[in-house]
C-alpha positions as CSV (number, residue, x, y, z in Angstrom):
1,X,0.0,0.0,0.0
2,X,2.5,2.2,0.8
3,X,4.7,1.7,-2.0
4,X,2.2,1.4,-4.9
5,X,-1.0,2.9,-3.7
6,X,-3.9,0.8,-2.6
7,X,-5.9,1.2,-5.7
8,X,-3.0,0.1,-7.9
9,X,-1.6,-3.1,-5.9
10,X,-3.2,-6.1,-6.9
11,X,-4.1,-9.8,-4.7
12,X,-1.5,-11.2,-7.3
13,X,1.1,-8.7,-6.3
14,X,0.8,-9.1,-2.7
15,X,0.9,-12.9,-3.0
16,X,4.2,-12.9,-5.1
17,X,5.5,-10.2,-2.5
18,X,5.3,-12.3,1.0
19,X,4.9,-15.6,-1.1
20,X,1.4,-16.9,-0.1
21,X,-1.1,-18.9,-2.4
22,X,-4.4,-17.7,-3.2
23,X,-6.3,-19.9,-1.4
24,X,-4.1,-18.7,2.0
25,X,-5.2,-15.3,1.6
26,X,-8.6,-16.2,1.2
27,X,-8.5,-18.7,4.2
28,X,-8.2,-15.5,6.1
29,X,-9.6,-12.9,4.3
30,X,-12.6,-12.7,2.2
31,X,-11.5,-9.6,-0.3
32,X,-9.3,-6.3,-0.4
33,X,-11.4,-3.9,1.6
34,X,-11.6,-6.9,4.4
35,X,-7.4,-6.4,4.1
36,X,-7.6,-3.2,4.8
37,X,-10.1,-3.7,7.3
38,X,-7.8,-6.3,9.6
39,X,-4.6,-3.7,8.8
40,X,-6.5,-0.7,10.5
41,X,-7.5,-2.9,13.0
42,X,-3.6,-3.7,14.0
43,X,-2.4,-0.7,13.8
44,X,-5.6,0.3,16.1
45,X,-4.7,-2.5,18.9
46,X,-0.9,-1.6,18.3
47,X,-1.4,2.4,19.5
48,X,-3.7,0.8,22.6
49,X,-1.0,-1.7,23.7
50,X,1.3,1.6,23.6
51,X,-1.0,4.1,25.7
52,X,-1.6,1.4,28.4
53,X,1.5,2.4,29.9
54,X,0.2,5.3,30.3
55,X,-3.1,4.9,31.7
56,X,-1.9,2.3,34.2
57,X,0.7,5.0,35.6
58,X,0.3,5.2,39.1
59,X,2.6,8.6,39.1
60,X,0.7,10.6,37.0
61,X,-2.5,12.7,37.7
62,X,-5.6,11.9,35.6
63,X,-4.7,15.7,33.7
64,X,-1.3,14.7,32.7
65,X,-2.6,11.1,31.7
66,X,-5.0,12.9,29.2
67,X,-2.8,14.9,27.6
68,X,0.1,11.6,27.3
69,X,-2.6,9.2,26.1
70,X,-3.1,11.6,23.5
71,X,0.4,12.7,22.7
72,X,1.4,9.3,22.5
73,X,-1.1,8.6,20.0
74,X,0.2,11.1,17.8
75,X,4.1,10.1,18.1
76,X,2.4,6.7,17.0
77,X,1.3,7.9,14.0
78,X,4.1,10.1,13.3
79,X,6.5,7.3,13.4
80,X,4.0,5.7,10.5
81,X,3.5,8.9,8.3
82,X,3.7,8.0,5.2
83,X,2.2,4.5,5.7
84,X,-0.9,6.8,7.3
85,X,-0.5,9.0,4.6
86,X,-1.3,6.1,1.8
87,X,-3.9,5.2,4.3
88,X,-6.0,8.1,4.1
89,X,-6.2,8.3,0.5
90,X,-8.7,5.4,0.9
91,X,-9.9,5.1,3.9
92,X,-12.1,8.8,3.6
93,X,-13.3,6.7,0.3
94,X,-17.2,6.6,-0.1
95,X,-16.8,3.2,-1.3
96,X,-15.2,2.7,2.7
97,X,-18.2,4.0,4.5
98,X,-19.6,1.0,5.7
99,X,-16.0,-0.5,7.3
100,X,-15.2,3.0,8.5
101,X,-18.8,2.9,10.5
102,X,-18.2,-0.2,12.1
103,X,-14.4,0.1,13.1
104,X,-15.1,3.5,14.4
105,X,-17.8,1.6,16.6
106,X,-15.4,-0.6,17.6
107,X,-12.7,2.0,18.4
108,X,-15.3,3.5,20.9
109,X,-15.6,0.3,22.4
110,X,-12.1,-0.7,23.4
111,X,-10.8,3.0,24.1
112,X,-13.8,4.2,26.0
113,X,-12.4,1.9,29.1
114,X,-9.3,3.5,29.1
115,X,-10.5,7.3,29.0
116,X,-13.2,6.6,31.8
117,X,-10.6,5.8,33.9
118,X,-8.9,8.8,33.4
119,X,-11.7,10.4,33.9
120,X,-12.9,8.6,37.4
121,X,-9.6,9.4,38.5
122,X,-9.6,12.9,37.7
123,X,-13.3,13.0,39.5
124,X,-11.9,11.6,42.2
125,X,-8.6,14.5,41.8
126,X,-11.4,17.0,42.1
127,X,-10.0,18.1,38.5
128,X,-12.7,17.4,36.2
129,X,-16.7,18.1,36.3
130,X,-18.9,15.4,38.4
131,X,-20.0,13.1,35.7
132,X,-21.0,9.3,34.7
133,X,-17.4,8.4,33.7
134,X,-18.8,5.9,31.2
135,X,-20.9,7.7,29.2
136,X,-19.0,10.6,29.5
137,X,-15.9,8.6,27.9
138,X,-18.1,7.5,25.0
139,X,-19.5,11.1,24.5
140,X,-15.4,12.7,24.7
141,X,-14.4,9.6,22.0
142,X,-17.3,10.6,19.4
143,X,-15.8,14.7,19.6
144,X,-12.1,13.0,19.3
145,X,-13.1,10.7,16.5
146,X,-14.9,13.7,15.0
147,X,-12.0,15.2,15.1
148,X,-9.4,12.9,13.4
149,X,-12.3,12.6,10.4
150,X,-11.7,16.6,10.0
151,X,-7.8,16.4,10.3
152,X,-8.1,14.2,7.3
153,X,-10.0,17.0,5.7
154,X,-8.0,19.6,6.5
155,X,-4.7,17.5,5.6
156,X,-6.2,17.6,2.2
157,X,-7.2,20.8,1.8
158,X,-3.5,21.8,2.7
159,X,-2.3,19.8,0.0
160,X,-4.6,21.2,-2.6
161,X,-4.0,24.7,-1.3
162,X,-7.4,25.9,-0.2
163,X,-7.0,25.9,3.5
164,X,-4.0,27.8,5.4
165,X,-2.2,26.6,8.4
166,X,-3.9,29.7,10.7
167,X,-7.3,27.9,9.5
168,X,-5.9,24.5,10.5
169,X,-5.0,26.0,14.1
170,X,-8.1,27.6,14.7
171,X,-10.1,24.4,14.2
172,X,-8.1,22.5,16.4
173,X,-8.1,24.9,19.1
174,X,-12.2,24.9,19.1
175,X,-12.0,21.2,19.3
176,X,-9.9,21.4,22.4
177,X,-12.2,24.1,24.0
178,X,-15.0,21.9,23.5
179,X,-13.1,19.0,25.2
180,X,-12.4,21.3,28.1
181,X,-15.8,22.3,28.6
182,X,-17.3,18.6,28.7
183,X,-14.6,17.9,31.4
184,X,-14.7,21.4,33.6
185,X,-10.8,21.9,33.3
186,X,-9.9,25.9,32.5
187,X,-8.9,26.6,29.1
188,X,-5.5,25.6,27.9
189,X,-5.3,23.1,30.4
190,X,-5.3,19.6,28.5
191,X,-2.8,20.9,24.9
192,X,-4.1,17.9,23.2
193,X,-2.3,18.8,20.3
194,X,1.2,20.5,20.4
195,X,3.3,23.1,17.6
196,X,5.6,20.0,16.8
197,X,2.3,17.7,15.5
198,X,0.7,20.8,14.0
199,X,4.0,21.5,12.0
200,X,4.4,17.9,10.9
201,X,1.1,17.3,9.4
202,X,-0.1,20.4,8.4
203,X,2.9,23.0,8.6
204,X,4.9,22.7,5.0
205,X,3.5,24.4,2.2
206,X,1.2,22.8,-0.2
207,X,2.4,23.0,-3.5
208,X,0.8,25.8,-6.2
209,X,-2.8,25.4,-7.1
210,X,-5.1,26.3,-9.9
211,X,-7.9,27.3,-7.4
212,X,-6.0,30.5,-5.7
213,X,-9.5,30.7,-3.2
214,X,-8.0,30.6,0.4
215,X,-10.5,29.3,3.3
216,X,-10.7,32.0,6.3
């Protein structure tokens, strides 16, 4: 995928590549799409096997646990980016709608754990708003999901030139606020996303484009 492009790599070129037969491939996997489906799902259950460390540390206060879960996500990916990159040329496909639904469903399900804990623990810190941890560690998931499907948007609009960095910023910094809010932590308080991650996906210029319309 990385190499050639999901759309242009065949079954046949896979199989001649880690030297399978057919008929092993399809022992495991029924098409392409459910390929792509399994890979996303490792590299899912890989970044949870990394935070762990991070919601089982004793040391650090349910604040600080936020912001590392997160922050580790994002080294994660960054360590992956062109892989990710390929990725997200097909993955914001229409014709991946229905395997995006359900995996997102399934993300919810095996992160939500791990964020009400940080947030019964930062109840319990007197740090964030009274709440039912549980639900309110689905309800912060569907904002941060919501906010990885615009990243993807606003990744390409940088490419294509019709979206500036300033724009990029901006949305990011509502999507914090809004996380703040639901939690009852003062502004600024849990830097989700830092300069470094900003700059890395978002920060180079995009090359000239025909459409010179900037987004403000």
């Amino acid at each position: 995928m990385q190499t050639r492009g999901y759309e242009q790599f065949s079954i046949e070129d896979l199989l001649v590549e880690v030297g399978a037969s057919k008929g092993a491939f399809y022992h495991y996997f029924g098409s392409k799409q459910a390929l792509l489906e399994a890979i996303v799902d490792r590299l899912v259950t890989n970044a949870l096997v990394r935070v762990e460390s991070v919601v089982n540390d004793a040391s650090l206060s349910a604040i600080e646990k936020f912001r590392g879960y997160f922050h580790m996500i994002a080294e994660f990916k960054a360590e992956q980016r062109d892989f990710v990159l390929e990725l997200m040329k097909v993955w914001y496909s229409d014709d991946n709608a229905l395997v995006r639904e359900k995996l997102r469903h399934e993300q919810i399900l095996r992160v939500a754990p791990h964020i009400a804990a940080i947030i019964r623990q930062g109840v319990s810190e007197g740090t964030f708003a009274p709440a039912d941890p549980d639900q309110m560690a689905r309800v912060v998931l569907a904002l941060i999901l919501d906010t990885g499907d615009e990243a993807g948007e606003l990744f390409v609009g940088r490419q294509t030139g019709t979206i500036d960095f300033e724009t990029v910023r901006r949305r990011f910094d509502t999507y914090q606020t809004a996380l703040e809010r639901l939690l009852g932590v003062p502004p600024g308080e849990l830097q989700l996303i830092d300069e470094g991650v900003l700059q890395l996906w978002f920060g180079a210029e995009p090359a000239a484009s025909t459409n010179p319309r900037r987004e403000n």
